[in-house]
N, C-alpha and C positions, 0 to 999 in steps of 0.2 A: 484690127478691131477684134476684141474678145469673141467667138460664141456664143451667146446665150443659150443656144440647144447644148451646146459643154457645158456649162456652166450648172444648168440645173441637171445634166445624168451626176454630175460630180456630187453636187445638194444630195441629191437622191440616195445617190452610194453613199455619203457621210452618215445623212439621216438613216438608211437602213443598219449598218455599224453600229450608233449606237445605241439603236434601238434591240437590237442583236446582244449587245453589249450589257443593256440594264435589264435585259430579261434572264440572265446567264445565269446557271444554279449557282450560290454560294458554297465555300468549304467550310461547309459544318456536318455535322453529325445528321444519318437519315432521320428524316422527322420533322427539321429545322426548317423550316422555309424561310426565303424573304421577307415574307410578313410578319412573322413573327421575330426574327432576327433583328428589323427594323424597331422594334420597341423597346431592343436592349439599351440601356442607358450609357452613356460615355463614360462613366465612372465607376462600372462594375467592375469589378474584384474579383468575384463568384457566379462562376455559372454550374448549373445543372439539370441535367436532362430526365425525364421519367418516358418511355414511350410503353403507358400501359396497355394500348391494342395489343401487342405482342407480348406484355408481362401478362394478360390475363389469359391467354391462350396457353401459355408454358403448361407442362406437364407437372411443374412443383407448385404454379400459383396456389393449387387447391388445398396444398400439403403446409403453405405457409402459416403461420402461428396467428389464429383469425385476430390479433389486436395489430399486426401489420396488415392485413387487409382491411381490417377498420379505417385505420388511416386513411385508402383510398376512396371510401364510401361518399365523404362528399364531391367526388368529383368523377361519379360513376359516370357522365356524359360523356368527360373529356377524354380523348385518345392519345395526346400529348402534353403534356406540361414542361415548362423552361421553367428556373429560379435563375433570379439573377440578386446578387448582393453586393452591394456597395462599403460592405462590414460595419452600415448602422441600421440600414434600411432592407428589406427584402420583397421583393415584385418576384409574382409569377405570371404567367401568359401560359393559358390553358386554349387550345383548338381540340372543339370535340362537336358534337351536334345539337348545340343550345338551343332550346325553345326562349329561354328568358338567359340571363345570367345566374351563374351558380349564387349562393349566397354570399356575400361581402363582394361579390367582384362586379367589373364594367364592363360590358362588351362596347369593346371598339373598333369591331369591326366582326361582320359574321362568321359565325362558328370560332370568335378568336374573344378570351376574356382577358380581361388584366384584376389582379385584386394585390394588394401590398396596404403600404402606409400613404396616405396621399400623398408624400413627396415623393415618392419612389413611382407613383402611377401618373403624376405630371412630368416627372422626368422623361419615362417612357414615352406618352402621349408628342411633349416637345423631341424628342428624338426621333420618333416616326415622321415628323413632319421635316425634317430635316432630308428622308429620303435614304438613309445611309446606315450602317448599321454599327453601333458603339465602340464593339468589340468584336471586330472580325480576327484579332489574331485568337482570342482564347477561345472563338468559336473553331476557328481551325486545328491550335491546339489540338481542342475536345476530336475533331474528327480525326484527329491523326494518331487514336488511343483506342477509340470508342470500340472501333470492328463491330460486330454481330451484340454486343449488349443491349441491354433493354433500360441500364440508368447508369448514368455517367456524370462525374464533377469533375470542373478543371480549375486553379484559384492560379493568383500571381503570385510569385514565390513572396514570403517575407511578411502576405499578412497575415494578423492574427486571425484566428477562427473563432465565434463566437463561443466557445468550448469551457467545459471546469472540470474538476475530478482527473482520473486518470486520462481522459480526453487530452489534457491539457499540455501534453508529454507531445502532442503533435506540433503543437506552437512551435517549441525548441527544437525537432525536427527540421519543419520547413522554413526555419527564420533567415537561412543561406541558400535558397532553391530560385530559378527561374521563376519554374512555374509545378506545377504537381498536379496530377489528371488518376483519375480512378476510373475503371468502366466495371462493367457487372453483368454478367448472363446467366442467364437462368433456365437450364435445359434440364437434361437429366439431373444434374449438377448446376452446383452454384458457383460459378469460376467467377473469379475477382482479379482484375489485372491493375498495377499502377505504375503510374512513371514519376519519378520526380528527375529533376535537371536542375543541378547545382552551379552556381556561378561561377564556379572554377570546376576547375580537376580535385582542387583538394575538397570542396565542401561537398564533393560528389562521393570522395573518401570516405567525410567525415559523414556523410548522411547514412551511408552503407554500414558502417560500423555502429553509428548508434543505434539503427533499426534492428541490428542482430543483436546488439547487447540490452538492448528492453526485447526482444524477442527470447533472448536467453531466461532473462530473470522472469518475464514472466511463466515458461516454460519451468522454472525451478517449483518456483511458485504452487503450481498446479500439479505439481509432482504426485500429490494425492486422488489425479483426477486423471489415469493414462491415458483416458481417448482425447482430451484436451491438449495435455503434455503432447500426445501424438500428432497431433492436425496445428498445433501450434512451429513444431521440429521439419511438418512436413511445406511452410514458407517457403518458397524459391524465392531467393535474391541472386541477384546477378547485376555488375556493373562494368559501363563501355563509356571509359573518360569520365565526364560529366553526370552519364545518365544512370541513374539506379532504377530498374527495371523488378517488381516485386511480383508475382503469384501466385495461387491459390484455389485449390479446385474440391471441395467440401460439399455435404447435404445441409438443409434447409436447419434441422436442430443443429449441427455442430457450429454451424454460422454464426447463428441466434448467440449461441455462449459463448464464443469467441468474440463478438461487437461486447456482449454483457463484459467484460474486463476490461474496456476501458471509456465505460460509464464514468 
């Protein structure tokens, strides 16, 4: 005859597992919690990170060009923000210290808002009730890039970006990639690190090579402008099989005009 005193230490020990087990931090990026994780939608594409507590503390926030710190003005509350994109729709989940919801968004739960397109905020909403979180690889991804930055994007290789103009030269870039992840710190300096991961060796080549050859021409380009030319020549690439590993380590103006080129 079974035990019944066995039987329920056994219960017991299960029950505490996996209760052990659904509390466990997830791999993502510091910042990220479970809760918030929990909102991402099963058919995100794009994720992104802002953790402005620690972007507004940097020693360069102040030095920033005040229409990118406009930017952040409505969402002076919030300490963290996620974007997540589906490449039609876009949801953020903002955790900060809300007395009400920022404007246009929902709070679903305290100190955590959601604001998008309505189908991007039922999506979320049914995803959290689900318990699970959407996109735990491209969260992992993101944390396996992120290190010490203060804002990070990771996308699936292959989709398009909602991008035009010289922008658009990134399409053709990552239309052969895994996945592509960007991180960003903001210290003294503004260090920019990114990875992409080609689905072969060769498109790992080919991604290397055509990053240095719009890195050339643009660098021709700008020949009239040698602190450009200069901060443009000083790019580190470097690539291991697959991976093309890019950097960047610049002040707060020289940034500014280097994103400006491909507007």
């Amino acid at each position: 005859m079974v035990n019944c005193v066995h039987l329920a230490r056994w219960a017991a020990l299960v029950a505490l597992a996996a209760a052990a087990i659904s509390c466990r931090s997830i791999n993502a990026p510091a910042g990220v919690g479970q809760d918030m994780a929990s909102y991402i939608p099963a058919d995100t594409l794009l994720l992104a990170g802002l953790d402005l507590d620690r972007l507004r503390v940097s020693p360069l926030y102040p030095k920033l060009p005040p229409a990118v710190r406009a930017l952040g003005e409505p969402l002076r509350d919030a300490g963290y923000v996620l974007l997540a994109s589906n490449g039609k729709d876009l949801l953020y989940m903002a955790r900060g210290r809300f007395r009400e919801a920022p404007a246009g968004a929902t709070l679903v739960a305290p100190g955590l808002a959601a604001a998008g397109s309505p189908d991007s905020v039922r999506a979320a909403i049914a995803q959290h009730k689900t318990g699970r979180n959407g996109a735990p690889d491209l969260l992992a991804r993101a944390a396996s890039v992120t290190g010490s930055g203060q804002i990070w994007i990771v996308a699936r290789g292959g989709v398009p970006l909602p991008v035009a103009g010289n922008a658009a030269n990134l399409n053709r870039l990552l239309h052969d990639t895994e996945y592509a992840a960007i991180a960003v710190r903001i210290g003294s300096q503004i260090e920019i690190e990114a990875t992409a991961v080609g689905r072969t060796a060769a498109a790992g080549r080919e991604f290397e090579e055509s990053l240095r050859a719009i890195l050339s021409l643009a660098a021709a380009a700008n020949a009239r402008r040698p602190d450009l030319a200069a901060l443009i020549h000083s790019v580190l690439i470097r690539r291991e099989d697959r991976t093309v590993r890019v950097a960047l380590s610049a002040g707060p103006d020289s940034v500014v005009s280097l994103f400006g080129l491909v507007r």
